[in-house]
C-alpha positions, 0 to 999 in steps of 0.5 A: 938794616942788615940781613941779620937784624932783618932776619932776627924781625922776621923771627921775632914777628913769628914767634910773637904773633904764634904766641899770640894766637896760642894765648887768646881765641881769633875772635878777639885778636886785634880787638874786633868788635862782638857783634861782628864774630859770633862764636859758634860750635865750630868756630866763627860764622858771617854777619851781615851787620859788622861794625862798619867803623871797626878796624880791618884787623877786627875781620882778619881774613887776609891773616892775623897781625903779627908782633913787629917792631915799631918802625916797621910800615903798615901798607895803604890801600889807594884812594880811588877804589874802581869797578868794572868791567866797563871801568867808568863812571855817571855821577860818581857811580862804577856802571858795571856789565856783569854781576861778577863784578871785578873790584880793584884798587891799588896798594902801596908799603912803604918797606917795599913789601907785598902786599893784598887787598880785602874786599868788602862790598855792602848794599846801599840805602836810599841815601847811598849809604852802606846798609848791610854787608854783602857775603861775598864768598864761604871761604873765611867767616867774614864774607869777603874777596882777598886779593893775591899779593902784588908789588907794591905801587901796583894794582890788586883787584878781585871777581866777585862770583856768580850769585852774589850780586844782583842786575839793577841794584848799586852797591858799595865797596872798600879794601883795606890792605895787608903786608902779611904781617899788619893790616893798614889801620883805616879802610879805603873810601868808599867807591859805590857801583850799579850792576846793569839791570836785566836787559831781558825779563820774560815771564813765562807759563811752566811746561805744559807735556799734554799741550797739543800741536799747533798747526803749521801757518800756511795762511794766504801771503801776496803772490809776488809780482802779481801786483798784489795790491792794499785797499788804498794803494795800486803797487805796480804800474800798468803794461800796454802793449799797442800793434798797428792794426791798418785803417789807420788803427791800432790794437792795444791790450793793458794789463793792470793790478787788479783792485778790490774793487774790480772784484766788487764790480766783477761779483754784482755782474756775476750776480746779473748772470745767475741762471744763465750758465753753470760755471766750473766753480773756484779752485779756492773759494776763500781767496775770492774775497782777497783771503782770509788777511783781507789786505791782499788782492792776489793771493797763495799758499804753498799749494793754492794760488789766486791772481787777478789782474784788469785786462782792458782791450782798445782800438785807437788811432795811430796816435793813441789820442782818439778811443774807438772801442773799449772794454775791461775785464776781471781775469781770475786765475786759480792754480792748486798743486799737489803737495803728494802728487804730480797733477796741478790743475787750473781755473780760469774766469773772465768777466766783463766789467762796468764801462768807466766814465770817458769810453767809447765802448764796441758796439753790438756785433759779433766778435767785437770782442774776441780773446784768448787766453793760454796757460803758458808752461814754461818746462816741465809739463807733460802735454802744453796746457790749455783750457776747457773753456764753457763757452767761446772767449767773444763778446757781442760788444761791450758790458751793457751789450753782452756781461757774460763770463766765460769759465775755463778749466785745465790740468796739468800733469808734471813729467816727473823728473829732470833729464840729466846728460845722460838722458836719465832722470836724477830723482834728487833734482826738482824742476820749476815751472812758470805759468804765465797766462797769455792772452790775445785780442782781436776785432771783427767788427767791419770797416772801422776796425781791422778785422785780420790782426791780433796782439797779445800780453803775457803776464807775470809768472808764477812758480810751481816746483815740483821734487821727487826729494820727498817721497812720494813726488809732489809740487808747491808754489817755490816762492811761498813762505809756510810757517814753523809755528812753536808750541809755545804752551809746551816748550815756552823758554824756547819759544821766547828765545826764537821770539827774542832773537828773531823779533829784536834783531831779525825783525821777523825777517825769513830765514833760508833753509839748510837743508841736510848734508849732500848725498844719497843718506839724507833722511828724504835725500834732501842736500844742499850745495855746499855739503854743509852739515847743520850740525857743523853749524851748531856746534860753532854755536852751542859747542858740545858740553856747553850748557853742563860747563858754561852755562848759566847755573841758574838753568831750570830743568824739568825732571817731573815730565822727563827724570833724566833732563840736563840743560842744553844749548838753543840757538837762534837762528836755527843750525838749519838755515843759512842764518845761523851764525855757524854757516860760514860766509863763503857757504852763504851764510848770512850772519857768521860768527867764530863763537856763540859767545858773540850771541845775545846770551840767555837763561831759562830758570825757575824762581823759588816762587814758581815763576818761570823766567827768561832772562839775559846771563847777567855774567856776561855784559848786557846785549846791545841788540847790535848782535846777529844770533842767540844761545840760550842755557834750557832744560834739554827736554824744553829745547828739543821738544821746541824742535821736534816737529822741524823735519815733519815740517820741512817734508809737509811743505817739501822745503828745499836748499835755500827756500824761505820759511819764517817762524811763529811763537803764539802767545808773544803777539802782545809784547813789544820788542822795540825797548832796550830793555825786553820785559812781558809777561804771557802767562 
């Protein structure tokens, strides 16, 4: 076809469809359907039950036809309609990671024109057949996508917009092509998909402004290394130490963790004692029956410590083969700190226990048995610790002949600083100390045994710490986790999301805190060893502006507890620790990431019901739980309300770099995170 002729079609085409659309209303051009266009006042408005058979010109919103001659070719939309992301299909079904589905497919014109595809996208029944129409978009009354023009051959798709679809749900969709001038006569086949159900689904009490704080948890956890033992499993083996001793004898001293029935043999031998001496009571009282947890044997706090550990003492022979004196006692060491205050005081109790079966046991002599225990300091003390006992540390022989217990107090007084090189004393330094009890056994009984040697044992530390960060000083147990305990009554979005993350991809591990920025303009004087901001931290999580711009739309605010409320960004886990996904590797972080759109990535949200809801951002693909971090869009007063006890927190507890803390969301104790999918309810 000449230029010329091609250009005389062109005109034709225009002046004849011009006509066409000045002569007749736009509701019947090309013969649509009545019940698919209903007139109105302004125009045209959708309905979700067009004919499906009705031909793409009835629902013209690509453009209407226009006049051509009868050889020119209509376009042809392709045979294999697909829906993504991920682009693949069970069973002859598109899985699709996002409500804002993308629709493709290819066209063809055999002019070589350009060409466009509508989109028009239908629930299903039961059986899989198209039910109701899918208003895609208020751009044109017929509720559907229409792609841009692409070569012929190529491929056209669309994005279905957010709020259209819904997670869980299969729907089914088709295209039909347009040159600008005619629409093919026929629609595609049909091309069904399933949007991914929500992966997480928590249902949640409103916000409750009156409810009141929950204590932080400073509940009784294991001391470290102190053997702390269950019921029925010994962790830990024993340590005997054997000195020659002369005669052909030997000294030897074992230290073992202490059982729950040591304590038991102890407390009926203690009741044998009543009257006999008034002992200085316990430190802590609780921890005399294991805790309040009752699993553990050797117990603290952040400013309370119980241990207990078996000493047993022996005189054998040089082989160790033959017994010729034996006995065992409960040591039970109590510390208490000052968590405002340099004074940290100590009790100490030793109790004989019952003779076990195969022993032989000292026979009645003075000093049969003789011991003697010394806190150890390792820095820091003022004066060297040592106890005020209530009577001698000797025993007349084993428990049958002499059951006594002997009572010891002391307290210690830290020296308030740690030297820097030039003598002076930095008060942004803290100091630890270990204590570690040493005890010491001897004999004096004549002939058989030695009556000039002495061996000793020291036991496992434990770690006090003492700042002058927070003012004023103080000391705590450095190695004891205290708890950041969410009200979740009163900001539950937050509390599901820290529940959420630390629960599915933590599990429920620790975190390490950060701290603010090196130097003298901290809040408390705090720093860390990197100089790292937490907000430094945040911002690669939660870049400013995020939850106004991209966050989920859907994001409730609460307006009638605070008028000017705006969504806002929370991450898990928190900017202050060494596990956000913020802090960046060679500062130790734990968990870095470049962006938060590599977290798990969730909404808090108010249905037209009333029900408040926690749910995954069904923009985005689903989580595969492989994640390390999460960001959640939520009302602001929410988010910072979760966190505004956070500095109380770390200065009751004298937190400092790196220390561990975990975190507890009251109210979630019921739900189960080990499922794919997180689905509970704790109103």
């Amino acid at each position: 076809m000449s230029a010329k002729i091609r250009l005389r079609c062109i005109l034709s085409r225009i002046a004849i469809g011009t006509a066409l659309l000045t002569a007749a209303p736009l509701a019947v051009v090309s013969g649509a359907a009545a019940q698919d266009i209903q007139p109105t006042a302004s125009g045209t408005h959708f309905t979700s039950n067009p004919d499906p058979n009705g031909a793409p010109s009835a629902r013209p919103a690509a453009g209407p036809e226009k006049a051509t001659l009868a050889a020119a070719s209509r376009p042809v939309s392709g045979k294999n309609p697909q829906a993504g992301p991920t682009f693949t299909q069970v069973s002859g079904v598109w899985n699709v990671n996002t409500s804002m589905a993308v629709l493709r497919n290819s066209v063809t014109d055999a002019d070589g024109d350009k060409a466009n595809l509508t989109f028009e996208v239908w629930t299903t029944d039961a059986n899989g057949n198209p039910k109701t129409q899918v208003k895609l978009t208020d751009d044109n009354p017929y509720g559907v996508l229409v792609s841009g023009f692409v070569a012929s051959g190529k491929t056209a798709e669309v994005t279905v917009p957010n709020g259209k679809l819904k997670p869980g749900t299969t729907y089914t969709f088709r295209t039909s092509a347009y040159d600008g001038s005619l629409y093919e006569t026929s629609w595609s086949p049909w091309a069904k998909f399933r949007i991914h159900v929500r992966a997480v689904d928590i249902t949640l009490p409103a916000p409750n402004d009156k409810a009141v704080n929950p204590a932080f948890d400073n509940s009784w956890q294991p001391v470290p290394g102190w053997g702390s033992v269950e019921t029925k499993k010994l962790v830990g083996v024993n340590e005997r130490h054997c000195q020659p001793a002369g005669n052909g004898n030997q000294l030897c001293i074992t230290s073992s963790p202490a059982t729950k029935a040591d304590i038991t043999k102890a407390k009926e031998s203690r009741g044998r004692l009543k009257g006999i001496r008034a002992a200085a009571p316990p430190l802590n009282d609780t921890c005399e029956v294991g805790g309040t947890q009752g699993k553990y044997v050797s117990i603290f706090t952040r400013d309370a410590a119980c241990m207990y550990n078996k000493l047993s003492v022996e005189v054998t022979d040089e082989q160790q083969t033959e017994s010729k004196g034996y006995q065992e006692f409960l040591m039970s060491y109590h510390m208490k700190t000052a968590m405002t205050g340099i004074d940290l005081k100590l009790w100490a109790r030793i109790t004989p226990l019952p003779m076990p079966a195969g022993k032989v046991p000292f026979p009645a002599q003075p000093g049969a048995i003789k011991l003697t225990i010394t806190p150890m300091c390792s820095a820091g003390c003022v004066d060297k610790p040592s106890y005020a006992w209530d009577g001698n540390l000797m025993w007349g022989g084993s428990y049958d002949i002499d059951p006594h217990e002997e009572t010891g107090t002391a307290t210690v007084k830290w020296s308030g600083g740690v030297p820097d090189e030039s003598g002076k004393k930095d008060r942004d330094l803290s100091q630890d100390m270990a204590f570690a009890p040493f005890a010491t056994f001897s004999t004096s009984v004549p002939e058989t045994f030695p009556t000039d040697k002495s061996h000793g044992l020291i036991g496992n530390p434990v770690y006090a710490r003492c700042d002058m960060v927070y003012s004023p000083a103080g000391c705590v147990f450095r190695d004891y986790m205290p708890g950041y305990v969410f009200n979740t009554a009163k900001a539950p979005a937050a509390a599901a999301h820290a529940w959420l993350i630390n629960t599915k991809i933590r599990k429920g591990a620790p975190l390490n805190y950060l701290p603010d920025r090196r130097g003298e303009t901290g809040a408390h004087g705090e720093r860390n060893a990197y100089g790292r901001d937490p907000d430094a931290n945040r911002r690669v999580i939660c870049p400013d502006g995020w939850a106004a711009n991209n966050g989920h739309p859907d994001t409730t605010t609460v307006p009638d507890i605070s008028t000017n409320d705006k969504p806002s960004c929370d991450e898990f886990a928190f900017a202050a620790s060494y596990n956000s996904g913020g802090m960046p590797k060679d500062m130790e972080g734990t968990n870095p990431v470049t962006s938060g759109d590599q977290c798990v990535q969730t909404f808090a949200t108010k249905l037209t019901d009333g029900t408040w809801k926690l749910y995954d951002d069904e923009r985005k693909a689903g989580p595969t739980w492989k994640e390390v971090c999460g960001r959640s869009a939520m009302s602001g007063w929410v988010n910072s309300t979760s966190m505004a006890r956070f500095s109380t927190f770390t200065s009751q507890f004298r937190l400092l770099d790196q220390d561990l803390y975990f975190v507890r969301t009251p109210g979630f104790e019921k739900c189960d995170a080990s499922k794919a999918i997180v689905k509970c309810d704790i109103r």
